[in-house]
N, C-alpha and C positions, 0 to 999 in steps of 0.2 A: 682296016684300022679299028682295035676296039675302045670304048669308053670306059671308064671304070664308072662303077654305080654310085647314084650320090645318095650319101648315107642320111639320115635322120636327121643326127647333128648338124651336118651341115646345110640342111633345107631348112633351121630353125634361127630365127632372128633373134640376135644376141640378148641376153638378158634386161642390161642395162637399156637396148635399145625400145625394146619391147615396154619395158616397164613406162617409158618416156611418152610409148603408145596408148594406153592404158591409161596415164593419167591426165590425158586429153579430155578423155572422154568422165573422169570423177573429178578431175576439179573443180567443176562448178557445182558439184554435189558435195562438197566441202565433208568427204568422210572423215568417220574417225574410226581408229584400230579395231572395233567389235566391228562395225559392217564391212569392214574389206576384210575382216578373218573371215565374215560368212560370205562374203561373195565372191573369196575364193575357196571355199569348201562347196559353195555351191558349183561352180565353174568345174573343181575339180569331179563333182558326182558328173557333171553333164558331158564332161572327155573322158570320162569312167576311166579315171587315171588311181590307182591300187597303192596305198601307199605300203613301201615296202616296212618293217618294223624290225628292228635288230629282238632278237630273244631275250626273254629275260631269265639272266642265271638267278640263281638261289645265292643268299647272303650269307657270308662268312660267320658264323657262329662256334664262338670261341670257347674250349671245353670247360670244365670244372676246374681240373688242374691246372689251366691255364688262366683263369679267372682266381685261385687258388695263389699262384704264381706272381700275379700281378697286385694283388692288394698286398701279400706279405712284403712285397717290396717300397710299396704306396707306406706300409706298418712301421716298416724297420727306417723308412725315413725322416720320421716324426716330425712331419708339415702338420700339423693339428689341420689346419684350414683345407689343404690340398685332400687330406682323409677322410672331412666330412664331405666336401666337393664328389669326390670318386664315393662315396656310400650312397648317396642322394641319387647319382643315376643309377646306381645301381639296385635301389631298392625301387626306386618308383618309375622307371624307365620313359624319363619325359625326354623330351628333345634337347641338342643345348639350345636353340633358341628358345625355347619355352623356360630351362634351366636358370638361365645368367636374369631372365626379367620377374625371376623368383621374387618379392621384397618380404621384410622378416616378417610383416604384415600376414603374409599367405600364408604363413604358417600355424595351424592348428596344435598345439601341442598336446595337448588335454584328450584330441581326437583321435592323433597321428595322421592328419592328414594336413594334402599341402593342394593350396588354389592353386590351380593354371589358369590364366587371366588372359585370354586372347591366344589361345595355342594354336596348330595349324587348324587352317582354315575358319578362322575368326571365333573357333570353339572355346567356350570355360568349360572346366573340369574338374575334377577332386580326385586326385590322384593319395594312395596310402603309402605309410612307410611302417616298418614293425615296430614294437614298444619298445624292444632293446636300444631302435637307434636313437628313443625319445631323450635321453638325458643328455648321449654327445650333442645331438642338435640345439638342446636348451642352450649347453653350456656355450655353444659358438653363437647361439643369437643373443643370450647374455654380452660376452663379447665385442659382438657389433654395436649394440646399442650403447656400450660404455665409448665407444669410438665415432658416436656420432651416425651410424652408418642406417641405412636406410633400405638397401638390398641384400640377401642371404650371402649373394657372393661379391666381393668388391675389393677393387683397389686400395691402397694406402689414401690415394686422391679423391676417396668417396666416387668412384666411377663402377657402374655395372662391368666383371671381367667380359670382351669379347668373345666372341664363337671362337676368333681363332686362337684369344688367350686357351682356351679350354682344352680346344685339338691339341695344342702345342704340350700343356702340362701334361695330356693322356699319352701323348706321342713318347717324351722323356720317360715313364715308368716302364711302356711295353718297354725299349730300350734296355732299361736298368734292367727288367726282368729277365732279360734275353729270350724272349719269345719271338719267333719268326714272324710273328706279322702286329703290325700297328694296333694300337688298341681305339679308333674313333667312335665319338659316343656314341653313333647308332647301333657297333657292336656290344653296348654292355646294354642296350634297350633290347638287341635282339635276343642275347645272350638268357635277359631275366621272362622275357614271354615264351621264350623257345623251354626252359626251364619252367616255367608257370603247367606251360602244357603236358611235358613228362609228367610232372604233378597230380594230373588227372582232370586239372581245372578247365573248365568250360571253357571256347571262347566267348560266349554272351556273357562270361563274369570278367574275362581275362579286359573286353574290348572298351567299358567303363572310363577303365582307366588306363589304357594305352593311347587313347582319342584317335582310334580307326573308326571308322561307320562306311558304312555301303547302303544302298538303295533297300539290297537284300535284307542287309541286318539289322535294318533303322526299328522296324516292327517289333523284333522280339527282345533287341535291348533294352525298348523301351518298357518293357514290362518289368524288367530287374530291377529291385531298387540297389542304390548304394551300398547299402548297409548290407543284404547278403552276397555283394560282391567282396566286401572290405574282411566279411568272415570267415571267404577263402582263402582269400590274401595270408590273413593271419595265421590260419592253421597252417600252411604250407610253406609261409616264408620261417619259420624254426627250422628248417630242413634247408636253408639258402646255405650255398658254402661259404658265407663271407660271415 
């Protein structure tokens, strides 16, 4: 008579049971979510358990023609508000959430530049836009302020538009434009760095004002000022296809 082998799986005590085990022995140590993240990272190094990690593809970056494609459509619609919206990520390639917490305040005009006021990872910034786009911008924060309004972007209701108001109105023009794929704001952020870079331009000038930093880069960013960042900007965005 033979036995069949017991597998792993089934030698291990259920999750939920286990978890029930475990928190015998912390509750009287009343943790909270930072020490039981590390004292199961530590548990994990001590069963030198390997986490596995999916790959990371490369981001969709969307071409000239296609970006070409999608503003004439943004153009010939004549949303005044919706056109200055789609020019704003695409000259300063901020986040939308960084985007919609815009207020007309942040706005430099005189500089061309626009505050980012708690961007990712609790960062402020000064992000540029070109001179060309200074007048449409005036005329829409003009605009606002005859309506009371308090944010760059916002509802009839005085309300900042949502992240998903945003995706939704970017969603609607790829459409219109009949391009095969959606147009979401991180591809017009990627779109204008990925662009920065054909350009020639550094990343210690490009990273400024994208609010990326790493351990690595922290050093020699920090030696660039603004201002010869914002001078590359300028020279190379004449040549933006929008």
């Amino acid at each position: 008579m033979t036995t069949s082998a017991v597998t792993p799986d089934q030698r291990r005590t259920p999750p939920k049971r286990k978890a029930r085990q475990l928190a015998k022995h912390l509750r009287d140590e009343r943790p909270d979510y930072a020490y039981l993240k590390a004292v199961f990272r530590a548990l994990r190094d001590e069963l030198d358990v390997q986490v596995e990690r999916e790959p990371k593809t490369l981001p969709y970056v969307p071409s000239e023609d296609e970006i070409r494609r999608y503003y004439q459509t943004v153009w010939q619609a004549r949303r005044g508000g919706d056109m200055v919206l789609i020019k704003t990520l695409l000259y300063t390639g901020v986040r939308v959430a960084e985007l919609v917490a815009i207020h007309i305040d942040d706005v430099d005009l005189d500089a061309c530049r626009i505050r980012i006021t708690l961007g990712k990872g609790g960062k402020d910034r000064v992000v540029p836009f070109p001179q060309s786009f200074r007048e449409t911008l005036a005329l829409h924060i003009a605009d606002r302020r005859k309506t009371g309004g308090s944010y760059l972007f916002e509802s009839s209701w005085k309300k900042p538009y949502s992240t998903c108001g945003v995706r939704a109105l970017l969603a609607r023009y790829a459409r219109l434009a009949g391009l095969p794929h959606n147009m979401p704001p991180h591809r017009l952020r990627h779109f204008l760095f990925t662009w920065l870079k054909t350009q020639g331009i550094d990343d210690a000038l490009i990273q400024p004002h994208s609010g990326h930093a790493s351990r690595q880069s922290l050093e020699i960013y920090s030696r660039l000022a603004l201002t010869d960042a914002q001078a590359s900007y300028n020279q190379a965005i004449g040549r933006f296809p929008v």
